[in-house]
Each structure stands twice: as structure tokens, then as C-alpha cells.
Backbone as JSON, one array per atom type, in Angstrom:
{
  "sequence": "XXXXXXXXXXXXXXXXXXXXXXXXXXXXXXXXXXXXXXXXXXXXXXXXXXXXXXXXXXXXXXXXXXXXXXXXXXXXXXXXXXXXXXXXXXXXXXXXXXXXXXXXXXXXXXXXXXXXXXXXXXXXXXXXXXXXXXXXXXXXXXXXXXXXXXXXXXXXXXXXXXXXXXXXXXXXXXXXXXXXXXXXXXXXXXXXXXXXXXXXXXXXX",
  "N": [[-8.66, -5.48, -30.95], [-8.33, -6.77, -27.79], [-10.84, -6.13, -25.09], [-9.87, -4.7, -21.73], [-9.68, -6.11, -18.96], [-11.52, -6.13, -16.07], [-11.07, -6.49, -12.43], [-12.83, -6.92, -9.46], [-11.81, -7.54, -6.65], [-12.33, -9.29, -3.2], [-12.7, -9.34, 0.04], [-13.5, -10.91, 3.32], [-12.24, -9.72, 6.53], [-9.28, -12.01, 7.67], [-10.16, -14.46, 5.44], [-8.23, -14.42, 3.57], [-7.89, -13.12, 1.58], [-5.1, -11.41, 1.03], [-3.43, -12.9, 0.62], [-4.45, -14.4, -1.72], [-3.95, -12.21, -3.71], [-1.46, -11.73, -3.96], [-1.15, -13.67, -5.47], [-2.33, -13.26, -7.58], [-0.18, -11.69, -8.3], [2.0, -12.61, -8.62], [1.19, -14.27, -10.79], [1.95, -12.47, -12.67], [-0.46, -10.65, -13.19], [-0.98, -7.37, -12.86], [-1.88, -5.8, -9.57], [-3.79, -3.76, -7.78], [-3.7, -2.52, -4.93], [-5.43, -1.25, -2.59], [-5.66, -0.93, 0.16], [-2.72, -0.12, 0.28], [-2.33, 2.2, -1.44], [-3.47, 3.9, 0.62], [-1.71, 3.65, 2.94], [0.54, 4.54, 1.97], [-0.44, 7.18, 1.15], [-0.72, 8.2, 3.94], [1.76, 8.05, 5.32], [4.91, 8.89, 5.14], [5.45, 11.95, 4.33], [3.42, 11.63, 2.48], [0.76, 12.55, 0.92], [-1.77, 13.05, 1.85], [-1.09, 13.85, 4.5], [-0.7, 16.68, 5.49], [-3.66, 17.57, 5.01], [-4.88, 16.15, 7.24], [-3.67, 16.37, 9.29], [-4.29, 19.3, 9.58], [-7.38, 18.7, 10.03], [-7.41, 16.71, 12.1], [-5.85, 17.71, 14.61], [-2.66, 16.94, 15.69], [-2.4, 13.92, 15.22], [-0.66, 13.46, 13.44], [2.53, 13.12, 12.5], [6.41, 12.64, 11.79], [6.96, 10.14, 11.17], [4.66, 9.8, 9.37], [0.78, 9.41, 9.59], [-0.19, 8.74, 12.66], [-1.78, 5.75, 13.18], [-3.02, 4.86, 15.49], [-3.87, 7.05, 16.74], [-5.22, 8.6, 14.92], [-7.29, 6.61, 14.86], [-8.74, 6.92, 17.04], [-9.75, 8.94, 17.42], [-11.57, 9.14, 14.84], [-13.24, 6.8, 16.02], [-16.79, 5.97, 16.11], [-17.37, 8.49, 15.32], [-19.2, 9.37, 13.21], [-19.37, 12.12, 11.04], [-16.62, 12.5, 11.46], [-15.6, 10.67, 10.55], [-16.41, 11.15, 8.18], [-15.72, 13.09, 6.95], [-12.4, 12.41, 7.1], [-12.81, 10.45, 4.9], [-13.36, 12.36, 3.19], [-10.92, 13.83, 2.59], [-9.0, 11.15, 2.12], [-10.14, 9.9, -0.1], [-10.26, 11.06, -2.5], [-7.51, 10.84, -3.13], [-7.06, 8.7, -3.27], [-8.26, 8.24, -5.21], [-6.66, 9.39, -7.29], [-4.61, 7.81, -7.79], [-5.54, 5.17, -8.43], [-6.47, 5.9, -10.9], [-3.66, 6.62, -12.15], [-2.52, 4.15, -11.98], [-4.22, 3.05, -13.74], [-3.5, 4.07, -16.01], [-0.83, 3.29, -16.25], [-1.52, 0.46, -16.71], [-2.57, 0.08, -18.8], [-2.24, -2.04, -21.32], [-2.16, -4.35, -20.06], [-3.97, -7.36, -20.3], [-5.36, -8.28, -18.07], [-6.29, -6.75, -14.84], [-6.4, -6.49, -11.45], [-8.57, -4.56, -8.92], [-7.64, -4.56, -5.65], [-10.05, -4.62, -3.05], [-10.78, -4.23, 0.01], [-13.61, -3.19, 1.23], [-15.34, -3.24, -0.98], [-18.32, -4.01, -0.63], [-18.88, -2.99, 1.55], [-18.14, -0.31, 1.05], [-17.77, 1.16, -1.17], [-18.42, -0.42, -3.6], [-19.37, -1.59, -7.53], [-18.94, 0.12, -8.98], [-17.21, 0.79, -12.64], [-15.97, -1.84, -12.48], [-15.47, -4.91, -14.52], [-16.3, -7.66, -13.06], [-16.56, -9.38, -9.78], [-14.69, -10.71, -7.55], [-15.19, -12.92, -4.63], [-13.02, -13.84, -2.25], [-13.16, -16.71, 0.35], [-13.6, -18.58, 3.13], [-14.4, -21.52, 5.38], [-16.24, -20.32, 8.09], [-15.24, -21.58, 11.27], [-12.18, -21.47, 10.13], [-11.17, -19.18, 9.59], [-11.91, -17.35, 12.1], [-9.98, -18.71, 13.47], [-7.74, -17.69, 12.02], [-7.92, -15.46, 12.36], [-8.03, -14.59, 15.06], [-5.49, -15.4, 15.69], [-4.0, -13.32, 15.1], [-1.72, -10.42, 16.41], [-2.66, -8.95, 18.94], [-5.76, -9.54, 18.89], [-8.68, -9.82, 19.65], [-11.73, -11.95, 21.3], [-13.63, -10.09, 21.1], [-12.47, -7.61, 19.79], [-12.7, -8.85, 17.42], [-16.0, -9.73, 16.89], [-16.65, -6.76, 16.45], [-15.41, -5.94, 14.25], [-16.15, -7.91, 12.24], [-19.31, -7.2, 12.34], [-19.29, -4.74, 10.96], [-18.82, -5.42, 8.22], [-20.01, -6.82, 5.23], [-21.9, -9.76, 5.67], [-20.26, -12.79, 5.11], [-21.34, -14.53, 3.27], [-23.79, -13.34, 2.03], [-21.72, -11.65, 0.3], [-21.15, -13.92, -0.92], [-23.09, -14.23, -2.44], [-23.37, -12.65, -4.18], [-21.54, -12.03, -5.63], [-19.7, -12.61, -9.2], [-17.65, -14.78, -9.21], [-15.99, -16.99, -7.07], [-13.67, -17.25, -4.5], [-12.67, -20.39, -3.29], [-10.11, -20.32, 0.08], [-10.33, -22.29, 2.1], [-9.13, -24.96, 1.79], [-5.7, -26.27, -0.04], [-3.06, -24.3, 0.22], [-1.87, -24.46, -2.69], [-4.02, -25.13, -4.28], [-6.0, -23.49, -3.96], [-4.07, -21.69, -5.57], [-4.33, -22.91, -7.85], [-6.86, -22.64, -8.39], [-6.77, -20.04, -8.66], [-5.57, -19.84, -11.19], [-6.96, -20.71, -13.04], [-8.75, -18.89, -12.88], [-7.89, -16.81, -13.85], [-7.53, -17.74, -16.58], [-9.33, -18.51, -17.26], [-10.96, -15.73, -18.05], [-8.61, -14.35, -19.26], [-7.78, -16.06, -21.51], [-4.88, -18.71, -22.18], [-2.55, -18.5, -19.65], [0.74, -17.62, -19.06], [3.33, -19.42, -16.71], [4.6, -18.61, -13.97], [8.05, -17.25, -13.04], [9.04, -18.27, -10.85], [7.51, -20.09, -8.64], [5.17, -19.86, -5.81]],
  "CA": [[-7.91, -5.67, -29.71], [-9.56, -7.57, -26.8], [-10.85, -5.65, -23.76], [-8.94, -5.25, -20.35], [-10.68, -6.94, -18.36], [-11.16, -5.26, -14.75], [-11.47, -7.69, -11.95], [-12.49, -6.88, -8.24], [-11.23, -8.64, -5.61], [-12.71, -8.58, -1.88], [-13.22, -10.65, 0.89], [-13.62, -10.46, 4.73], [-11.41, -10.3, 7.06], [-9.2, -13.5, 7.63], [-10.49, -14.98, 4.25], [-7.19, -15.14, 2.75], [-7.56, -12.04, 0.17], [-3.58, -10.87, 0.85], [-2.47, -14.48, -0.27], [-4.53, -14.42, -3.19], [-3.67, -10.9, -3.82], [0.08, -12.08, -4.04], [-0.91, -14.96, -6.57], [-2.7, -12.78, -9.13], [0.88, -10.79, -8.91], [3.13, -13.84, -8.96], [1.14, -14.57, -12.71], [1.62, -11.64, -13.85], [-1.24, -9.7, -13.07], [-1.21, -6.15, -12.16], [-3.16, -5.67, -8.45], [-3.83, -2.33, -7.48], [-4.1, -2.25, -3.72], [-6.28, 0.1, -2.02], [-4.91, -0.34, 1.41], [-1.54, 0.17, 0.44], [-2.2, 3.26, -1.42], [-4.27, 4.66, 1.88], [-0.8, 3.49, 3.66], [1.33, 5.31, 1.34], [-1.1, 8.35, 1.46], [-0.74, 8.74, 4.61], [2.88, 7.23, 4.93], [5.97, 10.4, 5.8], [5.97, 12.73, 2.57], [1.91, 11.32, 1.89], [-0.31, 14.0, 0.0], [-2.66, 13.4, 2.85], [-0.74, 14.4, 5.69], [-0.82, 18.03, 5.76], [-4.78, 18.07, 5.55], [-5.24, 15.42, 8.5], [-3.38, 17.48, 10.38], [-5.03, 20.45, 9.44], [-8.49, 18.13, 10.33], [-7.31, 16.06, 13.21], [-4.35, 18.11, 15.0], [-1.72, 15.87, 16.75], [-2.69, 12.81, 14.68], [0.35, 13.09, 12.14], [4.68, 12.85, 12.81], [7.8, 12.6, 11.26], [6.78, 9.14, 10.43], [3.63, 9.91, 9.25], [-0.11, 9.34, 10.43], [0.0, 7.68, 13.96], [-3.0, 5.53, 13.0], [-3.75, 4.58, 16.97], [-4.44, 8.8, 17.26], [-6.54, 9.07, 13.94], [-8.13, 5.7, 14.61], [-9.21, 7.63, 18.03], [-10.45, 10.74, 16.4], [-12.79, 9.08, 13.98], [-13.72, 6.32, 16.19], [-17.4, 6.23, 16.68], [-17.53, 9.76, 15.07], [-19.81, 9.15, 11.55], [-19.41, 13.33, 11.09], [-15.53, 13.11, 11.06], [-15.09, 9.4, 9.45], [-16.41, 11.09, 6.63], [-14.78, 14.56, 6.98], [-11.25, 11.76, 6.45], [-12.75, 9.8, 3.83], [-13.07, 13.12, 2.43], [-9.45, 13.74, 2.65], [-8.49, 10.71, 1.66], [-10.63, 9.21, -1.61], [-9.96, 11.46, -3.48], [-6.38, 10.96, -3.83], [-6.93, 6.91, -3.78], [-8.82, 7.42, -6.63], [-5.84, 9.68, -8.42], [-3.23, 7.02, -7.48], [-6.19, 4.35, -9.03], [-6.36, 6.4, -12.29], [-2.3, 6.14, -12.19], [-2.14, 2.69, -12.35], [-5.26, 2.31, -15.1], [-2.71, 4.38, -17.23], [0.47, 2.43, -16.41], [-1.32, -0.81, -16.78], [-3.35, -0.14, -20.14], [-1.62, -2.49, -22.28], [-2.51, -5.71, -19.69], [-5.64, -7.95, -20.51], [-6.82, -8.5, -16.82], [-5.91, -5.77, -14.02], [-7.17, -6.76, -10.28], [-8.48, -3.9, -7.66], [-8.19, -5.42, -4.25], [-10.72, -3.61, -2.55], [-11.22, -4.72, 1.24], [-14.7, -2.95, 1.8], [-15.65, -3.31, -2.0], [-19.23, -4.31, -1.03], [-19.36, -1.36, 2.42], [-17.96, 1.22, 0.44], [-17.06, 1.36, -3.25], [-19.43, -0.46, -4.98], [-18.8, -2.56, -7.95], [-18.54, 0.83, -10.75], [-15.98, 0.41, -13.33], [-15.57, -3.14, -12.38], [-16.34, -5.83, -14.97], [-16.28, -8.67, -12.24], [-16.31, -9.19, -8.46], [-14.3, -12.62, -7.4], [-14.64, -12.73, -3.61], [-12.2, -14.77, -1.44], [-13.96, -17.21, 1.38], [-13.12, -19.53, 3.45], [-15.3, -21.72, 6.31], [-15.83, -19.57, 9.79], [-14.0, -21.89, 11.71], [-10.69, -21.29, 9.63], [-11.78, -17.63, 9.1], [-12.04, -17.31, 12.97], [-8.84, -19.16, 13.58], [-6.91, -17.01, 11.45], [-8.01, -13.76, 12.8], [-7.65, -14.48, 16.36], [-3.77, -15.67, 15.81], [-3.25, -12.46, 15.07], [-1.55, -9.96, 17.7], [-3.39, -7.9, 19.46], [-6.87, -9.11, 18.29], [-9.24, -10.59, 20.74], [-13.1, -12.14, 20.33], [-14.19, -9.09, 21.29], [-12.33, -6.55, 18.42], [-13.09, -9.78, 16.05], [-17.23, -9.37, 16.59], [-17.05, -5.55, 16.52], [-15.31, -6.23, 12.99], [-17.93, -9.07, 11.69], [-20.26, -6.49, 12.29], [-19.28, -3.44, 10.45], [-18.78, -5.76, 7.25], [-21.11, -7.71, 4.75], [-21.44, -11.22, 5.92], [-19.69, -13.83, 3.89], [-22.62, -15.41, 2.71], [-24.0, -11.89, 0.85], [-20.91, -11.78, -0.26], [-20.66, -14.94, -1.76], [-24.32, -14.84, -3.13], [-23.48, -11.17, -4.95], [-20.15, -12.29, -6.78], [-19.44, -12.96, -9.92], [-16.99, -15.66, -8.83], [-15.86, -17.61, -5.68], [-12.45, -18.44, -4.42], [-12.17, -20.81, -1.85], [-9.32, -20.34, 0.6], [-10.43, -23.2, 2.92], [-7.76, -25.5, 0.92], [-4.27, -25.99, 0.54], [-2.13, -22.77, -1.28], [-1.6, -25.1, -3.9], [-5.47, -25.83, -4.17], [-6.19, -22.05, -4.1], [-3.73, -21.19, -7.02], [-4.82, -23.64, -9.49], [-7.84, -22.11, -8.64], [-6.25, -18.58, -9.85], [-4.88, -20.12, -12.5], [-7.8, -21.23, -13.84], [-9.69, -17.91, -13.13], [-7.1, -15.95, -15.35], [-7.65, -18.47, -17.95], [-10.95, -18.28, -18.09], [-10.71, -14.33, -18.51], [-8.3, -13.86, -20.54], [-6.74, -17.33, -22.05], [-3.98, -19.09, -21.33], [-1.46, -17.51, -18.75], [2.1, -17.93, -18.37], [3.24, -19.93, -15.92], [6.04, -17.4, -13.47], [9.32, -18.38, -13.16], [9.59, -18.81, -9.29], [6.07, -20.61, -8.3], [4.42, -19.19, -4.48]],
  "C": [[-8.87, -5.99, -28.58], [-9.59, -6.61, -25.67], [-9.98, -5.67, -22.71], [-10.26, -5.33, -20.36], [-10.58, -6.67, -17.01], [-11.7, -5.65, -13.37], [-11.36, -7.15, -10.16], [-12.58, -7.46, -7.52], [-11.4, -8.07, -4.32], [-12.69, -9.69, -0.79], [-13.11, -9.93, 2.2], [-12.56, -10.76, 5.32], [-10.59, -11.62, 7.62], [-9.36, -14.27, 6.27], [-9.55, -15.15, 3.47], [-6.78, -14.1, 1.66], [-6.03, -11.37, 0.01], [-3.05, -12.19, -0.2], [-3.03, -14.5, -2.02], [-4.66, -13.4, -3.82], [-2.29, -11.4, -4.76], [0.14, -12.87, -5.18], [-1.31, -14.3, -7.94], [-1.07, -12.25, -9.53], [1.67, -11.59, -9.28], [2.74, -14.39, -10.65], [1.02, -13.65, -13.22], [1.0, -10.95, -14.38], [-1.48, -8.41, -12.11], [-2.43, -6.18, -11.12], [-2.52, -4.35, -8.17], [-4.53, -2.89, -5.87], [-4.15, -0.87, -2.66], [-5.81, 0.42, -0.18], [-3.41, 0.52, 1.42], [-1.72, 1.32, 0.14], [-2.73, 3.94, -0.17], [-2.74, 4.68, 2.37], [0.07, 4.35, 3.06], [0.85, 6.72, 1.5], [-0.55, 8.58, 2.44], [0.68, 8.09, 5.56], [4.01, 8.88, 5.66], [6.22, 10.67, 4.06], [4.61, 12.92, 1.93], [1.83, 12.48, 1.73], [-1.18, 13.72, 1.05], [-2.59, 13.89, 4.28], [-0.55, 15.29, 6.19], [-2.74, 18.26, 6.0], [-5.6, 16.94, 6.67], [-4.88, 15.78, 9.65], [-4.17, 18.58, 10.63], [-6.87, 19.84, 10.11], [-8.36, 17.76, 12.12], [-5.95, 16.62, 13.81], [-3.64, 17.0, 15.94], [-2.16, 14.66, 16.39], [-1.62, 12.46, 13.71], [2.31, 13.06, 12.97], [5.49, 13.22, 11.6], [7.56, 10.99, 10.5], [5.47, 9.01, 9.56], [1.9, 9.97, 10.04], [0.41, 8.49, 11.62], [-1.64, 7.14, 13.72], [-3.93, 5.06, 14.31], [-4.79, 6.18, 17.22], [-5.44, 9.28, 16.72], [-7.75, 7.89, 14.37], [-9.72, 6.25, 16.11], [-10.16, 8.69, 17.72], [-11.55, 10.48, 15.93], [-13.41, 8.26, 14.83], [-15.75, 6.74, 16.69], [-18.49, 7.66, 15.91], [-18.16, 9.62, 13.41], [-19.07, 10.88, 10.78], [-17.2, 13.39, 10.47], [-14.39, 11.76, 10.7], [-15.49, 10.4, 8.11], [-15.61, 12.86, 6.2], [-12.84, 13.36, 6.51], [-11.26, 11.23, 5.38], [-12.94, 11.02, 2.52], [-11.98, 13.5, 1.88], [-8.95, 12.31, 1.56], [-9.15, 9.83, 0.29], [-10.19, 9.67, -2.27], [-8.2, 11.2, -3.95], [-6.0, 9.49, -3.99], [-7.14, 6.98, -5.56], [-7.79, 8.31, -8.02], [-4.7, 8.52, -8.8], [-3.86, 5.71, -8.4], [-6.06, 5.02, -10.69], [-4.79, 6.51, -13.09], [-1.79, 4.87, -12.51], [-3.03, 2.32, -13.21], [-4.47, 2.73, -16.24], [-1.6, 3.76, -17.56], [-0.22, 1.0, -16.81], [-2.46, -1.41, -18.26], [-3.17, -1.41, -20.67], [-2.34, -4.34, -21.68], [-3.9, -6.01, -19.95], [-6.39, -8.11, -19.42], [-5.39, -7.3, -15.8], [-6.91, -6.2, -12.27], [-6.9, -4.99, -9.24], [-8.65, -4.91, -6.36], [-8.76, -4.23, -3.36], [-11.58, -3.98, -1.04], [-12.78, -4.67, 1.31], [-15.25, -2.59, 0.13], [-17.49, -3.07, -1.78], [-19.56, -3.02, 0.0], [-19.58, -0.38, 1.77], [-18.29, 1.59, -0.61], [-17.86, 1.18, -4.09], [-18.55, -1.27, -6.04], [-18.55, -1.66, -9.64], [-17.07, 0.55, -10.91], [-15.44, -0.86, -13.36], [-16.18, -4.0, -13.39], [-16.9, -7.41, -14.42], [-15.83, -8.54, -10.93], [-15.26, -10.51, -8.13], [-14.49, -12.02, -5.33], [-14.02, -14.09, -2.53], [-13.16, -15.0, -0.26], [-13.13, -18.11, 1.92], [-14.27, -19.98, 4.73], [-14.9, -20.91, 7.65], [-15.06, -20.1, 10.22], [-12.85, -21.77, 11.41], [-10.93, -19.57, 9.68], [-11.39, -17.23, 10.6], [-10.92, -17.59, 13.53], [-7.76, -18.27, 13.17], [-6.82, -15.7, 12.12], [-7.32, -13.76, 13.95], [-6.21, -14.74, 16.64], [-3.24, -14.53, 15.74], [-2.7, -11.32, 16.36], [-2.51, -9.06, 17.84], [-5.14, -7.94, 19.44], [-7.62, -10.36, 19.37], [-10.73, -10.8, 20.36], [-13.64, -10.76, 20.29], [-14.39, -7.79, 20.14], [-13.07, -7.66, 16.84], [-14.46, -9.54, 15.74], [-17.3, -8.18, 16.0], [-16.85, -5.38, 14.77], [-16.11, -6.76, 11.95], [-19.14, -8.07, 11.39], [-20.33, -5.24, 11.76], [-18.85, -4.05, 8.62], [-20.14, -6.84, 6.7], [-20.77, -8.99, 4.92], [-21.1, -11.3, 4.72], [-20.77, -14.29, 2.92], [-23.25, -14.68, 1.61], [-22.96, -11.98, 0.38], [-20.75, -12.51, -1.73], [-21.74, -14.96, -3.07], [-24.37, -13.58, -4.25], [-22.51, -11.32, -5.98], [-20.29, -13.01, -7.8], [-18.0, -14.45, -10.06], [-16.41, -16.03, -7.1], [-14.68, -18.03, -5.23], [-12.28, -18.67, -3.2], [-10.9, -20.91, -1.02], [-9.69, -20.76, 1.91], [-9.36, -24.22, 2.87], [-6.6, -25.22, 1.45], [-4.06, -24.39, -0.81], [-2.32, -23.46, -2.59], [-3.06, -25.15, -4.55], [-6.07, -24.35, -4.8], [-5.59, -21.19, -5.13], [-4.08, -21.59, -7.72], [-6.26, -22.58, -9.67], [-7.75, -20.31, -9.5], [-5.81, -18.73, -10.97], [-6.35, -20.22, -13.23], [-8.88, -20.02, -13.46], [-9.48, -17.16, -14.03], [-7.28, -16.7, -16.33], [-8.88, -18.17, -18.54], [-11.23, -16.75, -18.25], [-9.89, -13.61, -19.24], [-7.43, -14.82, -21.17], [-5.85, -17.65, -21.67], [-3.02, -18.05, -20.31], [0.05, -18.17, -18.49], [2.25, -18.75, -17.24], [4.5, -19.04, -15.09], [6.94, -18.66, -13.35], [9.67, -18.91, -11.89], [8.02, -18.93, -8.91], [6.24, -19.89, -6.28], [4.56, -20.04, -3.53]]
}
């Protein structure tokens, strides 16, 4: 029986990694996303919301974390970023061991792992792919978004591994400079080459 095959997926902000997040799932490949579980963690009901409270008082609700209040708390604060990431890894990485058991059976499995190269590291992974695209589009993208100005955009740039390391550390490359269309073939033809042909889904992206 052939290996899974255990494929992490990263890129910088802007770079496109949600879209081609969406495309591994649209063929049929299980993605485990690491933000979402954090979001769910700490979500109304989360397993992390009793000891963030208990950490950071008046940071949690009825709806869950208020992430403006925690984002306050830790900002800045090395001492009680890692007093949260204490809190909260550990139960990423039960919710990660949850989905390695539900998704045994598949030949390729993607983590999308934002800060793959900051944080995490590349254990357990048998491959990195990381999503790129040229600054100018990269730059473009970010700043459309609300609320985000050059100012939060540098401060960002600078608490991640340039693109360039990035690019020069990975085991593969996907450009999301292109069109969508341009950028799936290109997924298509990454799943192929990892684990043979692939289905084609029934409602294309």
C-alpha cells in the first residue's frame, strides 16, 4: 500500500494560499487548516476559552475570544505571546492528530500552515509547496483589504520569512501571479505528480 503523502502548504501574506487552499479541496484533497482550527478553538464553546480567560481576563464573551482585546494583551508582550501559544498548540495539535486519523485512508493530505517556516517547522511533513506571487500583486492584494494600511502591511513583511527564503527552502513553487485557471492546472499537476492521476471534481472553481 503506497504512502500518504503529507504535503505543507505556506505562503505569505497576500500570496494567494486561501485560493489554493480551496483548490487542493475542490480535487479532493483533505486540507487541514491551522487558522481555522485556532478560530474554532477559540470560537463560543472553544476548549481554549476558559484558560484565556483564566490568562488574559476580559479578553473572552458569549461569542467567544474578542481577538481586538487578546490581540492587545499579547501585543508586543514575547512573555505572554508565548504564555497563549501555550494555551493554544496544544489543542491545534489534538484537532491535527484528529484529522491524521479521519483522513488515513487518503494518498495526499495538505496542512496549510500560515507561519510554517516562523513557527512549526517542516516535522512530519514530507513536502513544503509554498504559494508566491510578484510584490507588486502581493502588495496590491493586501492593501485592498479593509482596514489594512502601508503601515500594518510593513509591520507584517517584517515579522515573516521573506518570499524569496521561502521560495529558495521549498520543495515546490506555486505561482499565483497568473490567472485561477493557470494556478489550478498547476495543482493539478502537483497532485499528479504525488500521487497519480486525480479525478477531475464535478463542479470546477
Amino acid at each position: 500500500m503506497r504512502k500518504q503523502f503529507i504535503l505543507g502548504l505556506t505562503g505569505s501574506i497576500g500570496m494567494g494560499k486561501s485560493a489554493v487552499a480551496a483548490m487542493f479541496k475542490g480535487l479532493g484533497v483533505p486540507v487541514f487548516d491551522a487558522d481555522a482550527a485556532v478560530h474554532e478553538l477559540q470560537g463560543p464553546g472553544g476548549a481554549c476559552l476558559a484558560p484565556i480567560e483564566r490568562d488574559f481576563p476580559g479578553t473572552t464573551g458569549p461569542q467567544g475570544v474578542d481577538r481586538q482585546k487578546l490581540g492587545a494583551a499579547v501585543f508586543g508582550n514575547p512573555d505572554a505571546l508565548l504564555r497563549l501559544e501555550r494555551i493554544v498548540h496544544p489543542e491545534v495539535a489534538e484537532l491535527r492528530r484528529a484529522f491524521l486519523a479521519d483522513t488515513a485512508e487518503a494518498p495526499l493530505i495538505v496542512f496549510d500552515i500560515p507561519l510554517l517556516y516562523e513557527k512549526t517547522g517542516q516535522h512530519g511533513l514530507d513536502a513544503v509547496v509554498v504559494v508566491s506571487a510578484p510584490a507588486e500583486v502581493q502588495r496590491a492584494r493586501v492593501l485592498a483589504r479593509p482596514g489594512m494600511t502601508e503601515q500594518k502591511f510593513a509591520q507584517i513583511l517584517k515579522l515573516q520569512v521573506p518570499d524569496a527564503e521561502k521560495r529558495a527552502r521549498a520543495d515546490y513553487v506555486l505561482d499565483t501571479g497568473t490567472s485561477l485557471a493557470e494556478t489550478r492546472h498547476a495543482v493539478q499537476d502537483l497532485i499528479r505528480a504525488l500521487t497519480g492521476p486525480q479525478k477531475e471534481p464535478q463542479t470546477p472553481l
